[in-house]
C-alpha positions as a Markdown table, in Angstrom:
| # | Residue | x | y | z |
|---|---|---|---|---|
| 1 | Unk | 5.8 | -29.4 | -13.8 |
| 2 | Unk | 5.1 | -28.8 | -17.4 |
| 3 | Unk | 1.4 | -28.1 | -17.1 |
| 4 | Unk | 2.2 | -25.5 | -14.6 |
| 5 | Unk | 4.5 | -23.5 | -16.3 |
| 6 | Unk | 2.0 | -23.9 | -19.4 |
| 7 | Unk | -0.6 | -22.6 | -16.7 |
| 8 | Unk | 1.4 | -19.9 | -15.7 |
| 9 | Unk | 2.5 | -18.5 | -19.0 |
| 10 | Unk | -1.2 | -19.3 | -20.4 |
| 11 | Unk | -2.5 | -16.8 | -17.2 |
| 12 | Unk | 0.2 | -13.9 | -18.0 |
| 13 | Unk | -0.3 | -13.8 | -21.4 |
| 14 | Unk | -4.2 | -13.7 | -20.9 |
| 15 | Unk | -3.5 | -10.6 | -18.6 |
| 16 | Unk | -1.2 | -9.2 | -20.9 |
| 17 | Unk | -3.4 | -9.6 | -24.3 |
| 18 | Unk | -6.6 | -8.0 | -21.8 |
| 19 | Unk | -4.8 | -5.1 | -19.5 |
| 20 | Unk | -6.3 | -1.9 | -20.2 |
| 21 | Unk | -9.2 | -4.1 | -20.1 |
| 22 | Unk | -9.1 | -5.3 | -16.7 |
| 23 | Unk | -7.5 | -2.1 | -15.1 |
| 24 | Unk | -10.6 | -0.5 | -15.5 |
| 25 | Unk | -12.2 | -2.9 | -13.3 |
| 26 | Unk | -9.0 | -2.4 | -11.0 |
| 27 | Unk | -8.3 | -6.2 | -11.7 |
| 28 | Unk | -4.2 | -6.3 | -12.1 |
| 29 | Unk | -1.5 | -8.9 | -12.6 |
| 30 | Unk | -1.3 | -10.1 | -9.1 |
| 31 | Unk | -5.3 | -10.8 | -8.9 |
| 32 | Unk | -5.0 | -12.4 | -12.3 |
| 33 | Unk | -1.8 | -14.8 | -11.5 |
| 34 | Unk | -3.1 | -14.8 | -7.9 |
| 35 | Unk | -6.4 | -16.8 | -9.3 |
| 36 | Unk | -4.5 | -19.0 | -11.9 |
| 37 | Unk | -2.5 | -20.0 | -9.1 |
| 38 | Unk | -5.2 | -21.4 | -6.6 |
| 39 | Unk | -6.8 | -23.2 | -9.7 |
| 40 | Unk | -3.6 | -24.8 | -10.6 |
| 41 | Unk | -2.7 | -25.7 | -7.5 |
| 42 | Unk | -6.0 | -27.3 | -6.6 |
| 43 | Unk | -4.7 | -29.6 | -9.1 |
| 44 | Unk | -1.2 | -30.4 | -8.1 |
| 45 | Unk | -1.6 | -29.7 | -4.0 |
| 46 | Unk | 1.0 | -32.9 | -3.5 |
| 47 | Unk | 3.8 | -31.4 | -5.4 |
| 48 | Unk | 3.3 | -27.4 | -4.7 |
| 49 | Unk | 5.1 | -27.6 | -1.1 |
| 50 | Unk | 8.3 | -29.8 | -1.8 |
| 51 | Unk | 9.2 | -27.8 | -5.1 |
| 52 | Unk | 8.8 | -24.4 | -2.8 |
| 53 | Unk | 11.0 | -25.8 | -0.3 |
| 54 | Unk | 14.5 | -26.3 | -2.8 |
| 55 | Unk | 17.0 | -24.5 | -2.8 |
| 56 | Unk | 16.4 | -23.8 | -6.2 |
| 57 | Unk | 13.3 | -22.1 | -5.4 |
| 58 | Unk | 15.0 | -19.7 | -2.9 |
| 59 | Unk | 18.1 | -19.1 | -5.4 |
| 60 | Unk | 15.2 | -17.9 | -7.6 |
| 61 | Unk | 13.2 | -15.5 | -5.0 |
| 62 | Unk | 16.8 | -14.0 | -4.1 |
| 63 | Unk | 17.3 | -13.4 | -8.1 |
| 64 | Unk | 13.9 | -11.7 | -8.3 |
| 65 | Unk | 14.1 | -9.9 | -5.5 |
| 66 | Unk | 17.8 | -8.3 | -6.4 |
| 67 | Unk | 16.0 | -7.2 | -9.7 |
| 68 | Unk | 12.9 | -5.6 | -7.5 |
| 69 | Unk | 15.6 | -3.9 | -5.6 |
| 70 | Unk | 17.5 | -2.1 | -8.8 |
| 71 | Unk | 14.4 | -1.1 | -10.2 |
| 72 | Unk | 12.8 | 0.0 | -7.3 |
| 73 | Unk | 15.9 | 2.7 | -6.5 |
| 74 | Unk | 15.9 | 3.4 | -10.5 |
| 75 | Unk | 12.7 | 4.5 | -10.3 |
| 76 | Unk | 12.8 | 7.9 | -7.8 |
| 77 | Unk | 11.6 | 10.8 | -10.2 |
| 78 | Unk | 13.7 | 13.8 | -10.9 |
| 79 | Unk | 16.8 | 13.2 | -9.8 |
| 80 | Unk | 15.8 | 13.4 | -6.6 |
| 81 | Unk | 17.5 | 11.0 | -3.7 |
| 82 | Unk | 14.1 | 11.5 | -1.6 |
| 83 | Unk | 12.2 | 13.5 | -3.9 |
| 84 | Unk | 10.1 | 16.8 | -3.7 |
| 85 | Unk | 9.3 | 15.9 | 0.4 |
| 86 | Unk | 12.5 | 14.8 | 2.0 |
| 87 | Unk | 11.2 | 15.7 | 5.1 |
| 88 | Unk | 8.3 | 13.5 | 5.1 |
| 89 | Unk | 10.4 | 10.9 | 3.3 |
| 90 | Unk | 12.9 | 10.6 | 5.9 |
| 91 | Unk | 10.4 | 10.7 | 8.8 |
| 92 | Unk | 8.2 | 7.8 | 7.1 |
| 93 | Unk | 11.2 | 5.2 | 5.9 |
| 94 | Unk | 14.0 | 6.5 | 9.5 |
| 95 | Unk | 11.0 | 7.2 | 12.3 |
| 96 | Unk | 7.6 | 5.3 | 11.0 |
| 97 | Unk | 9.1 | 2.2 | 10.0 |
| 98 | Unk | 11.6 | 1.0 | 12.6 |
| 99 | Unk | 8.2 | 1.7 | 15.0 |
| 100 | Unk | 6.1 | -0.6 | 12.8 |
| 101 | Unk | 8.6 | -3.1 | 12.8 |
| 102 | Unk | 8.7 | -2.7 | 16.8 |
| 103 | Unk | 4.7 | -2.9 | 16.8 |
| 104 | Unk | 4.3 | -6.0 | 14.2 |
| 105 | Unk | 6.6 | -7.7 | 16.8 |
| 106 | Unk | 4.9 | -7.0 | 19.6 |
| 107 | Unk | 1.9 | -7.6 | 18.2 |
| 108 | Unk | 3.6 | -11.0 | 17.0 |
| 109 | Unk | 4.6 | -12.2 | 20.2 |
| 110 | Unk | 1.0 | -12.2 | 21.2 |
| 111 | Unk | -1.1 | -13.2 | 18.3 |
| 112 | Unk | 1.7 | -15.9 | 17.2 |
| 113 | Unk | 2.6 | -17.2 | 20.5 |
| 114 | Unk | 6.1 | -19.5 | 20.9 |
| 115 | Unk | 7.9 | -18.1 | 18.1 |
| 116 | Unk | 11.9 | -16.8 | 19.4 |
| 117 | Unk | 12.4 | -12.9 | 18.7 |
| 118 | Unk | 14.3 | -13.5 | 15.7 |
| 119 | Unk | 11.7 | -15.2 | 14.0 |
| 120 | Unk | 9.2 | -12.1 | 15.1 |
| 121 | Unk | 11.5 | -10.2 | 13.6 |
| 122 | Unk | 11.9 | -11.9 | 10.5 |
| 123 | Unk | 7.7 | -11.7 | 10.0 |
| 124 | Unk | 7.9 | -8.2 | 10.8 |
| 125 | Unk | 10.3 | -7.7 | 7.8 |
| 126 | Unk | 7.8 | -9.7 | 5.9 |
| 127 | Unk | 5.0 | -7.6 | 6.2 |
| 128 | Unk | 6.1 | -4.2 | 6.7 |
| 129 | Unk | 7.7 | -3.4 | 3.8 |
| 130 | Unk | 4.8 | -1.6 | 1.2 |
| 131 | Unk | 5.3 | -2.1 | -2.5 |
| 132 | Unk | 2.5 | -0.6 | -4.8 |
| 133 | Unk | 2.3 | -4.2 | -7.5 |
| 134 | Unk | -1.4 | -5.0 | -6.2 |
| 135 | Unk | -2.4 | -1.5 | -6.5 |
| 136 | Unk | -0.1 | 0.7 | -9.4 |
| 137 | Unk | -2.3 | 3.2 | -9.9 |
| 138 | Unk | -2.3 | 5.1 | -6.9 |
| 139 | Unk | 1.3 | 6.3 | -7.7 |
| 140 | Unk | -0.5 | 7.3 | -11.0 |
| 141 | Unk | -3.5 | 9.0 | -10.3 |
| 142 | Unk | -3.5 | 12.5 | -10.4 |
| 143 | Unk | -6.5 | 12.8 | -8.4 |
| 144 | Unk | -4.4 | 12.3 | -5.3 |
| 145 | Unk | -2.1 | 15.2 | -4.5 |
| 146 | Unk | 1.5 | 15.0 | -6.0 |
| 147 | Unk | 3.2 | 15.3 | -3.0 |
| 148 | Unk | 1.8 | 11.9 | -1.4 |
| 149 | Unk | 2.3 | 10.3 | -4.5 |
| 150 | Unk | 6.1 | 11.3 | -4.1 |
| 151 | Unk | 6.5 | 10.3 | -0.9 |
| 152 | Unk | 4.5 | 6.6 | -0.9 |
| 153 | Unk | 6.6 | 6.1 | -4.8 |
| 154 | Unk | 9.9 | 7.0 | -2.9 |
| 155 | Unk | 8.8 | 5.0 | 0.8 |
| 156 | Unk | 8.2 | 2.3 | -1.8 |
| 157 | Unk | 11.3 | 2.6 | -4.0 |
| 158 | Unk | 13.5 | 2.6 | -0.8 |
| 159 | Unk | 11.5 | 0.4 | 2.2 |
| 160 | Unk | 12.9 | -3.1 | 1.2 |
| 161 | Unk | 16.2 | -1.2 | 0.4 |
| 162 | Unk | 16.9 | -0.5 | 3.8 |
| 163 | Unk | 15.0 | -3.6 | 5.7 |
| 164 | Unk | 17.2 | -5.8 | 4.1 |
| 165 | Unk | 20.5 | -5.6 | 6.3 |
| 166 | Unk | 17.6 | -6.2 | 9.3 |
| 167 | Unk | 15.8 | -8.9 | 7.6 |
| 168 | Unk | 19.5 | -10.4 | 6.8 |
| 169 | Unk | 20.0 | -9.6 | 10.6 |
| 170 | Unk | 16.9 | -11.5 | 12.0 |
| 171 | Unk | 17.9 | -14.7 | 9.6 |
| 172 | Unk | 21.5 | -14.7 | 10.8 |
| 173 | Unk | 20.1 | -15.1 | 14.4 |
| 174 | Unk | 17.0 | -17.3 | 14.0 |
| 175 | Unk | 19.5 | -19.9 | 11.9 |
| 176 | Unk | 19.6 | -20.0 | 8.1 |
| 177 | Unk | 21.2 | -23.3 | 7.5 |
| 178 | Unk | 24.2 | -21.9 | 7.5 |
| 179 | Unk | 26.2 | -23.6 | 10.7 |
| 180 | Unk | 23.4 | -23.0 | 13.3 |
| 181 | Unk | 22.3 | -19.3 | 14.9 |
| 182 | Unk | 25.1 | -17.7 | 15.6 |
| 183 | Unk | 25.3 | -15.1 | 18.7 |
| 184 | Unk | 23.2 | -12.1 | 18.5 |
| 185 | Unk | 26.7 | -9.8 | 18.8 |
| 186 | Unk | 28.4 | -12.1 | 15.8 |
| 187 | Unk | 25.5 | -11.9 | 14.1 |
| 188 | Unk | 24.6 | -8.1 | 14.1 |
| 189 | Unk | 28.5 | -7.6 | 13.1 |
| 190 | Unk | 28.1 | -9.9 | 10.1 |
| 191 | Unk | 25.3 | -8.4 | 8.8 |
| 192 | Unk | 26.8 | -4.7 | 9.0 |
| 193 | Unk | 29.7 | -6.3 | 7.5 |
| 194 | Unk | 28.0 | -7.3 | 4.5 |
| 195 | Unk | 25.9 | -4.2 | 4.6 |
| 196 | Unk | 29.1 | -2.4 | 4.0 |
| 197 | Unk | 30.7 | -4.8 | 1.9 |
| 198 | Unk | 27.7 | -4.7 | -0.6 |
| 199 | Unk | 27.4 | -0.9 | -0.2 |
| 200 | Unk | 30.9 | -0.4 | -1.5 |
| 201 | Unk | 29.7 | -3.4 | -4.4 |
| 202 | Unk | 27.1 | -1.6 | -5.8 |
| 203 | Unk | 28.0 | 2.1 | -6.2 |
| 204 | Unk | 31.7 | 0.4 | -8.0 |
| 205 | Unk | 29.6 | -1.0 | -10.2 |
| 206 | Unk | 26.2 | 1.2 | -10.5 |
| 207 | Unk | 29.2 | 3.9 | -11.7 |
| 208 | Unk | 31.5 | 2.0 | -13.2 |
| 209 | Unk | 28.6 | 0.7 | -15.9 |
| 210 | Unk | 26.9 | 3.7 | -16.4 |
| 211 | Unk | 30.0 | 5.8 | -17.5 |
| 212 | Unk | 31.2 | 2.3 | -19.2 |
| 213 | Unk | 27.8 | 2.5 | -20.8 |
| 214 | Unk | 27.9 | 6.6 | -21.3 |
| 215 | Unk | 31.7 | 6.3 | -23.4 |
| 216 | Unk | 30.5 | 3.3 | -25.3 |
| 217 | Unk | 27.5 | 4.9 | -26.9 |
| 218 | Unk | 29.8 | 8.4 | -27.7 |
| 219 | Unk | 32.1 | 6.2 | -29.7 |
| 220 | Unk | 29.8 | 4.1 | -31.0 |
| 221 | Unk | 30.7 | 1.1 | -30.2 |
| 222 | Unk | 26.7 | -0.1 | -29.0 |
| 223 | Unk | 23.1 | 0.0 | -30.0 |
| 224 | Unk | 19.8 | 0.2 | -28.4 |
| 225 | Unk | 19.4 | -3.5 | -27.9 |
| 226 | Unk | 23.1 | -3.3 | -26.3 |
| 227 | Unk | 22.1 | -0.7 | -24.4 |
| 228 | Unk | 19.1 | -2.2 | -22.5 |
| 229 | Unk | 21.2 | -5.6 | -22.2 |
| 230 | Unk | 23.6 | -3.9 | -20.3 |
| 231 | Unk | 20.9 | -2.1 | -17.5 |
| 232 | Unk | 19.6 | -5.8 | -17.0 |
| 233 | Unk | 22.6 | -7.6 | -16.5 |
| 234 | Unk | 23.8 | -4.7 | -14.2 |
| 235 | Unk | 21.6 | -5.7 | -11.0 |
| 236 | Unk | 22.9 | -9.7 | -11.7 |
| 237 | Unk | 26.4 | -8.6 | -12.1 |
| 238 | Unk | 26.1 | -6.1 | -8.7 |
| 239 | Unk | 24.7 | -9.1 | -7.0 |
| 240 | Unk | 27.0 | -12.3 | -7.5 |
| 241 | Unk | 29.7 | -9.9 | -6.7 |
| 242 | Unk | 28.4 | -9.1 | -3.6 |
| 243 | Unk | 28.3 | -12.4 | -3.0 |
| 244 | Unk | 31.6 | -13.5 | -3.9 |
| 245 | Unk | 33.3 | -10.9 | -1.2 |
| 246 | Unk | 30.7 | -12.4 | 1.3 |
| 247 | Unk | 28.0 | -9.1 | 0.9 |
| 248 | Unk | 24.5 | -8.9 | 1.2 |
| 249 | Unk | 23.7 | -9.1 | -2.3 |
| 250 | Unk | 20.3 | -7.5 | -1.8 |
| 251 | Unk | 21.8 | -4.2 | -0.6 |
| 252 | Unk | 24.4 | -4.4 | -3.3 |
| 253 | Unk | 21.6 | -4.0 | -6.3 |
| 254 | Unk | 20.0 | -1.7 | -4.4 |
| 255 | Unk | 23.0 | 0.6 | -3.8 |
| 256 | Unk | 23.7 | -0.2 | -7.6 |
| 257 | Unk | 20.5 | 1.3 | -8.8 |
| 258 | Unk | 21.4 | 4.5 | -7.1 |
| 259 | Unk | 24.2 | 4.8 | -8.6 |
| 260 | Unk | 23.7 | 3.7 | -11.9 |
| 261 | Unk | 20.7 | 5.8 | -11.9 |
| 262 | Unk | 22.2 | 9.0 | -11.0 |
| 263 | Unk | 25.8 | 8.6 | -13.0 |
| 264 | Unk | 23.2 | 7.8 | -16.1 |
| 265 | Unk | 21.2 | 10.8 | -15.3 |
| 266 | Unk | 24.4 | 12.8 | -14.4 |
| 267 | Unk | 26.3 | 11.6 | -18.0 |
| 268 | Unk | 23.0 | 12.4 | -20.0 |
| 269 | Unk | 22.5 | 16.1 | -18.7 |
| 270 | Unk | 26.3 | 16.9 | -19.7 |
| 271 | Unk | 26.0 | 15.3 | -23.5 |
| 272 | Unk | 22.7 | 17.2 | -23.9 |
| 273 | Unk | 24.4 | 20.7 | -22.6 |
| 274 | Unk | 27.2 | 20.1 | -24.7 |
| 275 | Unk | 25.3 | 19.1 | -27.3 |
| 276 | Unk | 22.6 | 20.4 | -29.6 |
| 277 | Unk | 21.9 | 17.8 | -31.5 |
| 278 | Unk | 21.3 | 15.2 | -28.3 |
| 279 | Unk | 18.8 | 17.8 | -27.7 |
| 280 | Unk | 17.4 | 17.4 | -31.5 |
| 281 | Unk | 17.6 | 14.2 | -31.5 |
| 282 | Unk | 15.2 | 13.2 | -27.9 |
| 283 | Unk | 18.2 | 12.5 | -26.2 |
| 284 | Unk | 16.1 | 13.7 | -22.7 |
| 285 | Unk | 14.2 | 10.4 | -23.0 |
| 286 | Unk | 17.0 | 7.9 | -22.8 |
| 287 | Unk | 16.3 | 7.2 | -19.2 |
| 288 | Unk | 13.1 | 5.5 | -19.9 |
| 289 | Unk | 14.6 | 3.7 | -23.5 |
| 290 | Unk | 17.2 | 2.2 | -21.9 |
| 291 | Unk | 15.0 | 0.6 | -18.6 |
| 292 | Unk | 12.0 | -0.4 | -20.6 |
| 293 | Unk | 13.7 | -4.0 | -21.1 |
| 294 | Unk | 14.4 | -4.4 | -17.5 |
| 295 | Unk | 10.7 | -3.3 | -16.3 |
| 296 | Unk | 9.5 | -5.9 | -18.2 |
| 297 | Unk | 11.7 | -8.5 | -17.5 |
| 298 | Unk | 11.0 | -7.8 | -13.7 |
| 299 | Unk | 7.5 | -7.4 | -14.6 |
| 300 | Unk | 7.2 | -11.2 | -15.8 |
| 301 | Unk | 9.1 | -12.6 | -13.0 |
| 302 | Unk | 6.9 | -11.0 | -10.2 |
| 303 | Unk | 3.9 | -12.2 | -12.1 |
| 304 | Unk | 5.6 | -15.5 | -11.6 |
| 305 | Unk | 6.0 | -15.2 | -7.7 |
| 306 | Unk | 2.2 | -13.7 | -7.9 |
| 307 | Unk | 1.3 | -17.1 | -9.3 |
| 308 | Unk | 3.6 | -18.9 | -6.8 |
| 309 | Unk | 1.8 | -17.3 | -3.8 |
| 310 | Unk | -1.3 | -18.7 | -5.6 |
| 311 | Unk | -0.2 | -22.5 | -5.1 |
| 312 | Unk | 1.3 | -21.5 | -1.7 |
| 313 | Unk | -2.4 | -20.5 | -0.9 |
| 314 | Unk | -3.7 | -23.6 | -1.7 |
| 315 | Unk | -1.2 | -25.7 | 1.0 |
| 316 | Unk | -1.7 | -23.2 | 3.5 |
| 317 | Unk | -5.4 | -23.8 | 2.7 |
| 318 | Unk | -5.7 | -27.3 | 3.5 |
| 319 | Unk | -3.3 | -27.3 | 6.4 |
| 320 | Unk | -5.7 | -25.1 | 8.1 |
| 321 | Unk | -5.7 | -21.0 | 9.1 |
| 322 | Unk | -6.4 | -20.6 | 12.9 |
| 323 | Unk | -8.1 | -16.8 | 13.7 |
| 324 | Unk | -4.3 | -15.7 | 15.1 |
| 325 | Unk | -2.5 | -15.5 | 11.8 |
| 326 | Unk | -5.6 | -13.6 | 10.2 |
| 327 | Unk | -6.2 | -11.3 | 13.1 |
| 328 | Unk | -2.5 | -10.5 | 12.7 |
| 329 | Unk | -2.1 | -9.8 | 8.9 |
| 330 | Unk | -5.2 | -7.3 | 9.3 |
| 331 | Unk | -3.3 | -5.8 | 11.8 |
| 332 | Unk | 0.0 | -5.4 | 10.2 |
| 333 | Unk | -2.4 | -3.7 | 6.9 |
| 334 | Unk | -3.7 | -1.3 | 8.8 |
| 335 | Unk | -2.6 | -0.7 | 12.5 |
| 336 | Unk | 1.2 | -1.3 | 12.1 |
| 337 | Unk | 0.9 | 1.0 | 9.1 |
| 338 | Unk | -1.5 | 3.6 | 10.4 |
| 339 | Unk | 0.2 | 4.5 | 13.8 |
| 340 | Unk | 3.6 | 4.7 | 13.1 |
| 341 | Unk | 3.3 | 6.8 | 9.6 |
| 342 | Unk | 0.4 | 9.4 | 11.5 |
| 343 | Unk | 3.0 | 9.5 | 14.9 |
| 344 | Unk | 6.2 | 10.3 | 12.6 |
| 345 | Unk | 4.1 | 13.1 | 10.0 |
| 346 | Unk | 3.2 | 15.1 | 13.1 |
| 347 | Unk | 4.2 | 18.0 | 13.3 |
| 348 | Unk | 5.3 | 18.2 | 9.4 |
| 349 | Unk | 3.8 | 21.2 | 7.0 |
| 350 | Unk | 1.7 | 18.3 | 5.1 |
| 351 | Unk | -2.1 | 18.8 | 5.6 |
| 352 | Unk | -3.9 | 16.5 | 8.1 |
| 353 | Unk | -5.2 | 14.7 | 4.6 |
| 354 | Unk | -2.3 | 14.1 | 2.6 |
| 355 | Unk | -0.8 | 12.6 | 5.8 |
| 356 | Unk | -3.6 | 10.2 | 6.3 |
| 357 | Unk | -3.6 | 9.2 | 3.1 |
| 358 | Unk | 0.6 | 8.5 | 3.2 |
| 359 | Unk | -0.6 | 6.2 | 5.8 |
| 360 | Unk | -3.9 | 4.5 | 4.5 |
| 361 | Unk | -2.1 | 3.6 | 1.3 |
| 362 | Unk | 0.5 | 1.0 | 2.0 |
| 363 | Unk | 0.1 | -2.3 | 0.4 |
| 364 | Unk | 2.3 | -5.3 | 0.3 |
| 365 | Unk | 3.3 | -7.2 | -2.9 |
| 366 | Unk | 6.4 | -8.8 | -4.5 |
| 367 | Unk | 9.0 | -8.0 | -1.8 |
| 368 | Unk | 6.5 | -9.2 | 1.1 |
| 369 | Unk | 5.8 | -12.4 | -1.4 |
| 370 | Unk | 9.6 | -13.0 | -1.5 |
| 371 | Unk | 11.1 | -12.1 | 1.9 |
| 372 | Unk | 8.5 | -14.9 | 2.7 |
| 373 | Unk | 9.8 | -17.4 | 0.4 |
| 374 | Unk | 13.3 | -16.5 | 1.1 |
| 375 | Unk | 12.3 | -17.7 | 5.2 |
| 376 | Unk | 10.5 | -20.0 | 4.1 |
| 377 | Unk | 13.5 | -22.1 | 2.6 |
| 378 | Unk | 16.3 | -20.6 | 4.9 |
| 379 | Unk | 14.4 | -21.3 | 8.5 |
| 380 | Unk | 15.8 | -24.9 | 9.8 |
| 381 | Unk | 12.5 | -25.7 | 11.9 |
| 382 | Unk | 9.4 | -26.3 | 10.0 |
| 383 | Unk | 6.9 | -24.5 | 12.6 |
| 384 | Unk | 8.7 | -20.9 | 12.1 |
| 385 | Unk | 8.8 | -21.5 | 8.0 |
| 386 | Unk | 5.3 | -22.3 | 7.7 |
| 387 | Unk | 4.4 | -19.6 | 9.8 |
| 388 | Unk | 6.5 | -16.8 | 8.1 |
| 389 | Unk | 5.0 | -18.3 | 4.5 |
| 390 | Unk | 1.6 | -18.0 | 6.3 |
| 391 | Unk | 1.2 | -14.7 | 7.1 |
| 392 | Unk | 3.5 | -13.7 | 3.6 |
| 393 | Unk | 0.8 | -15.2 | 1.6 |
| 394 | Unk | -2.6 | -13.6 | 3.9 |
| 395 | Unk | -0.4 | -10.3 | 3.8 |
| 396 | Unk | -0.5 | -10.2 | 0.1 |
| 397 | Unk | -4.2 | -11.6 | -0.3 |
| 398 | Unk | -5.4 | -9.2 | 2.2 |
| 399 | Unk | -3.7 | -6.2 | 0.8 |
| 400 | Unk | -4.8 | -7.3 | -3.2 |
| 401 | Unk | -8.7 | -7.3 | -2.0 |
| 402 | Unk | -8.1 | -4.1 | 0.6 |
| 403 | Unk | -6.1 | -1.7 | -1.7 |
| 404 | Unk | -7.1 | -2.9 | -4.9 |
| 405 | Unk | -10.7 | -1.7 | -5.3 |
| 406 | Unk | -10.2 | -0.3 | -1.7 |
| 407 | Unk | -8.3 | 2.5 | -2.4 |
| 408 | Unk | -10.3 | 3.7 | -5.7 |
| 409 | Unk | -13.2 | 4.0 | -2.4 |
| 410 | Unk | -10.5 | 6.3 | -0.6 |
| 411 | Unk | -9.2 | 8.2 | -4.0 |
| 412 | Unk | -12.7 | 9.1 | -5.2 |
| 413 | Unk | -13.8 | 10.4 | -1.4 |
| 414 | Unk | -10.9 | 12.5 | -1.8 |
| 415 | Unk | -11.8 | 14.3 | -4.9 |
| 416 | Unk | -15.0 | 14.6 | -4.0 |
| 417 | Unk | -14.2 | 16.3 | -1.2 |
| 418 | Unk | -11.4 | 18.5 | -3.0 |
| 419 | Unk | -14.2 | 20.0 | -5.6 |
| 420 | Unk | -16.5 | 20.7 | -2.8 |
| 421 | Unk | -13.9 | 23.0 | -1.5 |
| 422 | Unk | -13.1 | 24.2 | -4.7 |
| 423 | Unk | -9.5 | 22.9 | -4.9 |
| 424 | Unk | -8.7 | 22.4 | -8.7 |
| 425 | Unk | -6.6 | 19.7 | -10.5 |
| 426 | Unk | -3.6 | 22.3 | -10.5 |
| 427 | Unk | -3.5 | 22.7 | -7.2 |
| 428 | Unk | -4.2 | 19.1 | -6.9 |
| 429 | Unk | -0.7 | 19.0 | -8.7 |
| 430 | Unk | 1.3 | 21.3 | -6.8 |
């Protein structure tokens, strides 16, 4: 166990010292932990598969993923609750993805034969969700127009959000070790009840901190340090209070990064009005000074599931891949993405591009990585687990080798064909 966590720390800090380095051969944190994990686990195959199956491990995926969760709804620019295309938002996270969740499961219940609908549904969960960790810098680059980039950061920022209660949903019915699979009725009211529970959880407590956080720094009674101590503890504390009134803790840090986002936001605007010397003094960029210690503390512990989904690769390699799970994972990358997304943008004022593009770029990372290991440890029967960690783990490799250096193919077509029409970088931006 020792060598590794020495192999895992060795491979992050490697990344970290060569970054810039390796981004400009498109090579990011989850190729590089990705690799170190297939190497390692080469090495260790015997243990990998009973320390992934503990309870500790999933206590540890639910952790990360509340963390992915805040800063995911944190991170919505502007203000904005669905940003500068709330038309296109809604239709792409209300319309396109309860359809790609119906596809991926009919599409399950032919390529992955003798599974029960819950556990389809639990894989569609899986792999739906997109999350931009194998391929940041679409978000970033300015050569695609800002209005997609607003729509996949929000789809993104909100996805797992909302596929959560369902995903909670799917695990209540397939049986999560926790007194058998209940009815589907007693089941769909448990999860709304938690849904509601951990709803009410995480705006109390996305408020309450932010205007606890907002009074403390007016009387001076914290620092800077204090400051970004308090945004990461927020999601832990939004969580394990979920849990203790029996609610989905998932949707409770997610609610709670709304909040907190928005009464931060909301607090900061009003000191700056009111005063000058806020103004003087940067006060506008205290947003981003007091997240930058939880984007990095999230950002080490999804290179940790990155290398995690490298030893899973290495069981699921010598177990054997039958052509079913593959042909399925290629499908849920591009079909289940592709349909849905075009089907709900018709009709929208985007042009026929920018809505092709909303729908070519959807990868799968860190959520898809821990949903997976999340069914992998709560599914009683071993055939369903391995099967949901199996098409997790292609998901993710898939999507690191198709929109990693994929997408730069897509983004530079689409320039290309923007300065052949004449279309400027300012309009680019508008």
């Amino acid at each position: 166990m020792v060598a590794v966590v020495l192999a895992a720390a060795a491979a992050a800090l490697a990344r970290s010292l060569f970054a810039a380095k390796l981004q400009r051969w498109y090579i990011g944190a989850p190729l590089v932990m990705v690799l170190a994990g297939v190497l390692v686990g080469i090495s260790v195959e015997d243990s990998v598969a009973a320390a992934l199956n503990t309870e500790v491990a999933q206590h540890v995926a639910e952790i990360v993923l509340a963390y992915l969760l805040f800063l995911d709804a944190t991170e919505v620019r502007g203000g904005r609750l669905w940003g500068s295309a709330p038309a296109q938002v809604a239709r792409v996270l209300l319309v396109a993805m309860p359809l790609s969740l119906a596809l991926s499961m009919l599409l399950g219940a032919w390529l992955l034969p003798g599974l029960p609908w819950a556990v389809l549904l639990v894989i569609a969960c899986v792999v739906v969700p997109i999350d931009f960790a194998p391929s940041e810098h679409i978000v970033r680059d300015k050569r695609v127009p800002r209005r997609v980039r607003s729509v996949l950061n929000i789809e993104s920022g909100y996805n797992d959000g909302i596929v959560s209660p369902v995903f909670v949903f799917a695990m209540l019915v397939a049986g999560n070790g926790v007194g058998g699979a209940p009815e589907v009725p007693h089941a769909l009211w448990e999860a709304l009840t938690q849904a509601v529970k951990a709803i009410a959880v995480g705006i109390l407590v996305g408020a309450a901190v932010a205007a606890l956080l907002h009074r403390s720094e007016l009387a001076g009674w914290t620092g800077d340090q204090s400051r970004r101590l308090t945004v990461v503890l927020t999601p832990l504390v939004a969580y394990t209070t979920a849990l203790g009134v029996h609610g989905n803790g998932f949707v409770a840090s997610f609610a709670c990064g709304i909040a907190f986002r928005y009464w931060h936001r909301a607090l900061t605007a009003r000191r700056i009005r009111r005063d000058p010397a806020a103004r003087r003094a940067r006060e506008p960029f205290a947003l981003a000074r007091d997240f930058g210690l939880i984007e990095d503390v999230t950002a080490l512990m999804t290179m940790a599931v990155w290398f995690v989904i490298g030893l899973a690769a290495v069981i699921l390699w010598a177990d054997g891949i039958g052509w079913r799970p593959i042909v399925f994972c290629l499908a849920a990358l591009t079909v289940v993405r592709l349909v849905p997304v075009l089907l709900a943008l018709l009709g929208t004022a985007a042009p026929r591009r920018d809505r092709l593009l909303i729908a070519l770029f959807g990868p799968r990372g860190t959520t898809t990585i821990v949903f997976g290991l999340i069914a992998f440890n709560g599914l009683k029967e071993d055939h369903p687990a391995s099967v949901v960690l199996l098409t997790a783990v292609l998901c993710v490799l898939g999507s690191v080798l198709l929109h990693g250096p994929g997408s730069e193919v897509v983004i530079r077509r689409v320039a290309a064909v923007r300065q052949e029409a004449g279309i400027g970088q300012g309009a680019a931006e508008g």
